[in-house]
C-alpha positions in Angstrom: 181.2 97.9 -39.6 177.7 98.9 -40.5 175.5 96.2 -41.7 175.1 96.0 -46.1 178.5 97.4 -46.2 182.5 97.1 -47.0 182.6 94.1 -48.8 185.8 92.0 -50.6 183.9 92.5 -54.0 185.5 94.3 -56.6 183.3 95.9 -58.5 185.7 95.8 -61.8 184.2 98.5 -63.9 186.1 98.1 -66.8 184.7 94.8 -67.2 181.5 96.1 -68.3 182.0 97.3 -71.6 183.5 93.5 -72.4 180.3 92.4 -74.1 182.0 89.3 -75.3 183.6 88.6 -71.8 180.6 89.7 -70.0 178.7 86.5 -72.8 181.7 83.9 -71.7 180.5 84.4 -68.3 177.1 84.4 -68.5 177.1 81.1 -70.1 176.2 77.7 -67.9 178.4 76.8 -65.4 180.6 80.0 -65.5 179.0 82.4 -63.0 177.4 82.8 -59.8 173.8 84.3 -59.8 171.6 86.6 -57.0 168.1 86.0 -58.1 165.6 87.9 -56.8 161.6 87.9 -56.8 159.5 90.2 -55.8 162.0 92.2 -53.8 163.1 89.2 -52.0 166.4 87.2 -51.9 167.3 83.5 -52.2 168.1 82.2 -48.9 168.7 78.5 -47.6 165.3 76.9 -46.7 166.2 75.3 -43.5 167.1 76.5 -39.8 170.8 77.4 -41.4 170.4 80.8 -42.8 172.9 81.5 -45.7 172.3 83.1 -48.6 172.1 81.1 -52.0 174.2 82.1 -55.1 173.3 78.9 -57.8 175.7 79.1 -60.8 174.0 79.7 -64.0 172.6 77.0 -65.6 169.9 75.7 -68.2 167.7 75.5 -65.5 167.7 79.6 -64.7 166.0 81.3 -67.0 167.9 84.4 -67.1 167.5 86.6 -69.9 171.2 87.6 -70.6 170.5 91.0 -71.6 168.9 91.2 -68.2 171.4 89.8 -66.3 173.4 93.0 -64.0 177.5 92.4 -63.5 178.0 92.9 -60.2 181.7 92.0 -59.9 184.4 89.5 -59.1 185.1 87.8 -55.7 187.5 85.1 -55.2 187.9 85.2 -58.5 184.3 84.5 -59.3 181.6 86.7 -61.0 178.4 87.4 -59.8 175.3 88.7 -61.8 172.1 89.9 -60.1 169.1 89.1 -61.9 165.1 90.0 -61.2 162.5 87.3 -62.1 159.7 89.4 -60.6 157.7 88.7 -63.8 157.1 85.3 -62.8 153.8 84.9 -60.7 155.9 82.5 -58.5 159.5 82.0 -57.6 161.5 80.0 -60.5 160.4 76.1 -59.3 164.9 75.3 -60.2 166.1 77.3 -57.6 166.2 75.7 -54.0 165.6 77.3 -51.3 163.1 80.2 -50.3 162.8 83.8 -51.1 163.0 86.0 -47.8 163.0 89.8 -47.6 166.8 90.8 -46.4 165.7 92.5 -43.4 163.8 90.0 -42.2 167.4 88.4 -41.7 169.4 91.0 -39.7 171.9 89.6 -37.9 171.4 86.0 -38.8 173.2 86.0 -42.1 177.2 86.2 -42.5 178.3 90.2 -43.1 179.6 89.7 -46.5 176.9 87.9 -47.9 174.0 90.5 -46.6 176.4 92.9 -48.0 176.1 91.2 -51.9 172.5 91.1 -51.2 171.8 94.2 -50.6 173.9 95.5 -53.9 172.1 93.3 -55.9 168.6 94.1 -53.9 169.7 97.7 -55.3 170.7 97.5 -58.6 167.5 95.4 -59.3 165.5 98.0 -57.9 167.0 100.5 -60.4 166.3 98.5 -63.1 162.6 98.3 -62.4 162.0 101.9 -61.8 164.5 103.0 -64.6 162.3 101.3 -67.6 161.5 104.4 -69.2 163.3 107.4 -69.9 162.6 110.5 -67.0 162.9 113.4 -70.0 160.6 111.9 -72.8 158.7 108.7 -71.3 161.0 106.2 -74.2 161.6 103.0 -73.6 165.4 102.2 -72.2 167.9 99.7 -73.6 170.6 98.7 -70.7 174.1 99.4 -71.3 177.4 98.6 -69.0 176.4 95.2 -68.4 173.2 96.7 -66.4 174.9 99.8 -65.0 173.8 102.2 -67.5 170.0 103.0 -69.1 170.0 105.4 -72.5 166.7 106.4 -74.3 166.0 104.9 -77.5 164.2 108.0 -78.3 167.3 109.0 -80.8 166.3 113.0 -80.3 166.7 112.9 -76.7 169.0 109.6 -76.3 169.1 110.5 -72.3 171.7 108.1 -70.1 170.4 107.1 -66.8 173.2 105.5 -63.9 172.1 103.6 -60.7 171.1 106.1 -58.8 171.1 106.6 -54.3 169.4 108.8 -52.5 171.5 110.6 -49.4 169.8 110.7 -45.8 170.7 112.3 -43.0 169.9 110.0 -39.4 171.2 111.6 -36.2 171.7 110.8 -32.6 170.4 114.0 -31.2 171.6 114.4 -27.6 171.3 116.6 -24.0 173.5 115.1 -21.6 172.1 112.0 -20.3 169.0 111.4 -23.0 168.2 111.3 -26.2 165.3 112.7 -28.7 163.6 109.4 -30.3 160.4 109.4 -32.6 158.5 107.2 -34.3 156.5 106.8 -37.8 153.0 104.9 -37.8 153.7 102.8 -40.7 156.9 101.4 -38.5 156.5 98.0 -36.8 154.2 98.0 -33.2 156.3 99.9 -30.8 159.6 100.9 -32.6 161.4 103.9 -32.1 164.6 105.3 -33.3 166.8 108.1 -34.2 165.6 111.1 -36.1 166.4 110.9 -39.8 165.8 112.7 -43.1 166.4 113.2 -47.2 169.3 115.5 -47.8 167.7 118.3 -50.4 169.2 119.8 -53.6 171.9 122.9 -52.8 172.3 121.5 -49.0 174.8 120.4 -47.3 174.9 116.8 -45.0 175.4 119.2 -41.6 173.0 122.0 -42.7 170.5 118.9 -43.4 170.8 117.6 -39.9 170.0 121.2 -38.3 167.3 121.4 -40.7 165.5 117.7 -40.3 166.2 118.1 -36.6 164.5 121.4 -36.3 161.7 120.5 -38.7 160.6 117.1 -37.1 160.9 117.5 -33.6 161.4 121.7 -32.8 164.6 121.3 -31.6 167.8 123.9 -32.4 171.1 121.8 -32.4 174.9 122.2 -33.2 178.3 120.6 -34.0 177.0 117.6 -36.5 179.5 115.0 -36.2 179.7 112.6 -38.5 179.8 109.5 -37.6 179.7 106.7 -40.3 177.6 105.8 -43.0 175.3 102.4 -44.8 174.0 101.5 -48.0 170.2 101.0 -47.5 168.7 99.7 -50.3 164.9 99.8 -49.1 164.7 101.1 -51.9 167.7 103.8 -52.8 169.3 105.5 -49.9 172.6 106.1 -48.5 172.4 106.5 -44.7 174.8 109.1 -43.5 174.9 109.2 -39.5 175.4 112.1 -37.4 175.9 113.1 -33.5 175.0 116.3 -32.8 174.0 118.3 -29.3 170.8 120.4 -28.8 171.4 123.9 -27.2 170.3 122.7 -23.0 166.8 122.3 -21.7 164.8 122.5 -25.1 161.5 120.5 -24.9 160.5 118.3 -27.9 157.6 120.1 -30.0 156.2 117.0 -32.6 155.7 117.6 -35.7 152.9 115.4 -36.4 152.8 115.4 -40.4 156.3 113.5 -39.8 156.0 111.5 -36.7 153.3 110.2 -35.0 155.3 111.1 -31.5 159.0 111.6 -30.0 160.2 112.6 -26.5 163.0 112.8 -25.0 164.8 109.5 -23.8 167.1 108.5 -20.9 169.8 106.2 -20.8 168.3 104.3 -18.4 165.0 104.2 -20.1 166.7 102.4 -23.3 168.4 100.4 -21.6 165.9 98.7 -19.3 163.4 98.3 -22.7 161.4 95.7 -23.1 161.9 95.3 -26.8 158.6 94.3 -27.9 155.1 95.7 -29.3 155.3 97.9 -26.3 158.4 99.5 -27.2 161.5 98.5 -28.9 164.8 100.4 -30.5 165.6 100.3 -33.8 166.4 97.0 -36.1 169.5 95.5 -35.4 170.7 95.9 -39.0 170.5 99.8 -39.3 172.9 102.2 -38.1 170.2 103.9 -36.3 170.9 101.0 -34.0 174.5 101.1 -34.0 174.5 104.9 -33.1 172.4 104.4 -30.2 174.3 101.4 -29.0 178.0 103.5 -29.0 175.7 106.3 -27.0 174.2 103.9 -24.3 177.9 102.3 -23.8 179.2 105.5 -22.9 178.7 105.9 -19.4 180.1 102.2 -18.9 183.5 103.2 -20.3 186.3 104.0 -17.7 187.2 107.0 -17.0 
């Protein structure tokens, strides 16, 4: 299972449009909350790392009409809620506000997985203030699922919205093609990856963000499995795919600052620090290079 994904919640859609339900359970006492600040999530302040969810109270100063329904677990609902207005971090709420990835691997599937939806949806909601057709200010519907335009001549609707990527284990035998980004932490490397484009299609994107990054021809995508990354909007759809033999690596250098060619043996003797170092631990571009590199350990 991919990290951020497949959780127990149900998302319970046709509780949204219960505006008097959706009240009930917004009021003290009743509900579970995921605050975030600034991008950040509520997490336990000591050396146990566990994310917080506080029950509403008169102490959180959640405006309800701000307040997203994120669904029902265990028979519990849980609201997301952004208080990034605030120069600091609501003084009521124990704990400390981390960002998620900082926290890959340390915190318990499920709950990274309700972070990261309410990381999301939050996100939406501060990019989604104004209307895209007209520049109108937005009133939330759906119990924060839905923006429409108060503009009543154009009255556009507006949904959460994800962007699609493409990230592929590119492979020739034995090695693998790995780049890199500048802006990426000292030394990390990791699969090739891309934005799927209007009209296109997931496997014609691979061949396309393969060829344009890193010169390489390819064939027979795969896919493989996919996660919600919510750093900001995307859907991460992985890929295995094979480049045609004996093709050299030619960088495109207005998308990474370098990639090469990689052997098994070179990843799995790396050092994993400022010098080099795969990919986070919570992406699937990990994940897809670890089920390559346990390959040749399998028995035959």
């Amino acid at each position: 299972m991919n990290t951020y994904s497949s959780i127990r919640l149900d998302r319970a859609a046709h509780l949204r449009r219960e505006p008097d339900w959706i009240q009930k359970k917004l009021r003290p006492g009743k509900s579970s909350c995921i605050p975030l600040w600034q991008g950040k999530n509520l997490i336990r302040g000591d050396d146990r790392q566990e994310a917080l969810f506080p029950r509403f109270s008169t102490d959180i100063h959640a405006d309800p009409d701000e307040c997203i329904f994120l669904g029902m677990l265990d028979g519990e609902a849980y609201f997301a809620y952004d208080c990034s207005e605030l120069q600091n971090p609501p003084a009521s709420l124990e704990g400390k506000f981390e960002d998620l990835r900082s926290l890959a691997g340390l915190l318990p599937p499920e709950e990274g997985a309700l972070l990261a939806y309410a990381r999301g949806m939050c996100h939406w909601h501060q990019s989604s203030r104004f209307c895209p057709r007209c520049g109108e200010a937005t009133r939330i519907l759906d119990a924060g699922h839905q923006k429409k335009c108060l503009n009543g001549s154009c009255g556009f609707s507006q949904f959460p919205r994800t962007d699609p990527a493409v990230i592929m284990l590119v492979q020739d035998g034995d090695r693998v093609v790995l780049g890199r980004q500048s802006r990426w932490p000292a030394g990390m490397h990791s699969i090739l990856a891309g934005f799927v484009e209007p009209g296109e299609s997931l496997e014609d994107a691979v061949v396309r963000e393969v060829r344009e990054e890193a010169g390489i021809e390819v064939e027979r995508p795969e896919y493989q499995s996919s996660q919600p990354w919510p750093f900001p909007a995307s859907l991460m759809l992985g890929f295995r795919c094979s480049a045609l033999a004996g093709q050299t690596v030619k960088v495109n250098t207005e998308e990474l600052e370098s990639a090469r060619w990689f052997s098994r043996e070179e990843l799995k003797q790396s050092p994993e620090d400022q010098t080099f170092r795969l990919p986070r631990r919570d992406s699937i571009a990990r994940r897809l290079l670890n089920e390559w590199l346990e390959e040749d350990s399998k028995p035959q």
